[in-house]
Wavefront OBJ file of the C-alpha trace (Angstrom):
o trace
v 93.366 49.639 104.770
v 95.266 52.847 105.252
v 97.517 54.463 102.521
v 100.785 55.823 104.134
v 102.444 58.916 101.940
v 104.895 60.692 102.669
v 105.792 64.542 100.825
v 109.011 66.351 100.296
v 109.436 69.136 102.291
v 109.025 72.303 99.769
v 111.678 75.143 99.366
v 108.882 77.584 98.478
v 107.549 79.882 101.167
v 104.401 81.749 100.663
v 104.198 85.496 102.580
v 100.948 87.254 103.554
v 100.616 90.838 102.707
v 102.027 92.691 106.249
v 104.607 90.415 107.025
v 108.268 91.828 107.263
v 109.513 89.575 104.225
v 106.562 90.651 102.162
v 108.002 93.783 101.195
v 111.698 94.320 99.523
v 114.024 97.661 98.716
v 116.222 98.422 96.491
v 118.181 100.982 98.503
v 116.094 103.974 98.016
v 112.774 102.436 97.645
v 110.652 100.030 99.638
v 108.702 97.629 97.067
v 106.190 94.543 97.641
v 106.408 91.319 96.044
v 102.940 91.112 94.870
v 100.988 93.335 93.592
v 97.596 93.458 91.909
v 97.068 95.781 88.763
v 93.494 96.398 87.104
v 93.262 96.750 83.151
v 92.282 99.774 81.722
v 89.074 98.315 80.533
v 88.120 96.481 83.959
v 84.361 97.656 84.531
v 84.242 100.564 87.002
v 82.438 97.994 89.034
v 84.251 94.576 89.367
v 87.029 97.111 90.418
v 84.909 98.526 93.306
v 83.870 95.096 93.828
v 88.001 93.337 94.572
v 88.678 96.790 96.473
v 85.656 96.781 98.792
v 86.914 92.471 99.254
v 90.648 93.812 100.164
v 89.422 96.247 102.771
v 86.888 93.450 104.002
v 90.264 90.850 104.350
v 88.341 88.328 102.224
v 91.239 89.199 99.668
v 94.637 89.243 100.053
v 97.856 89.530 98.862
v 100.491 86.296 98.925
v 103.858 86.483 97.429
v 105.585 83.047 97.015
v 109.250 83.041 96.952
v 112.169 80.554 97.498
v 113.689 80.026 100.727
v 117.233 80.532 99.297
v 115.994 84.007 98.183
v 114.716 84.977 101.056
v 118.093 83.705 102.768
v 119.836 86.080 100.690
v 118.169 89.046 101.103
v 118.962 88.667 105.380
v 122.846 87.742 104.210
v 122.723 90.908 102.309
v 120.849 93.199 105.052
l 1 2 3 4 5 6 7 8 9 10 11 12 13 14 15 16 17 18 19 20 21 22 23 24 25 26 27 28 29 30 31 32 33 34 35 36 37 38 39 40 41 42 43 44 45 46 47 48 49 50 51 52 53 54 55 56 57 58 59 60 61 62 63 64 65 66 67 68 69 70 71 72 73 74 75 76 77
């Protein structure tokens, strides 16, 4: 017996890290939507560890935003 589903199409849109919508300005600055900070007190090594994964691409960056926001932002260009 097969199960038929159907899903609502979603408004969110995720970006990858390098694509044009990934990064926004305020006028004088260029700024992107996600960013990932280390605590003070994150061992020396784990950081090493998530830097060495970023410049390997087994970590990335993914900034999920509304499509209506992102529709603004091109109205606004």
């Amino acid at each position: 017996m097969a199960i038929n589903y159907s899903t609502l199409p979603s408004n969110v849109r995720s970006i990858k890290q390098g694509e044009g919508e990934f990064y926004i300005t305020d006028g004088l600055m260029v700024h992107s939507r996600a960013e990932l900070k280390f605590a003070p007190d994150c061992p020396t090594d784990v950081a090493a560890a998530i830097i060495d994964a970023f410049r390997n691409n087994h970590v990335y960056l993914i900034a999920n935003v509304y499509d209506k926001e992102l529709m603004w932002q091109t109205l606004s260009q």
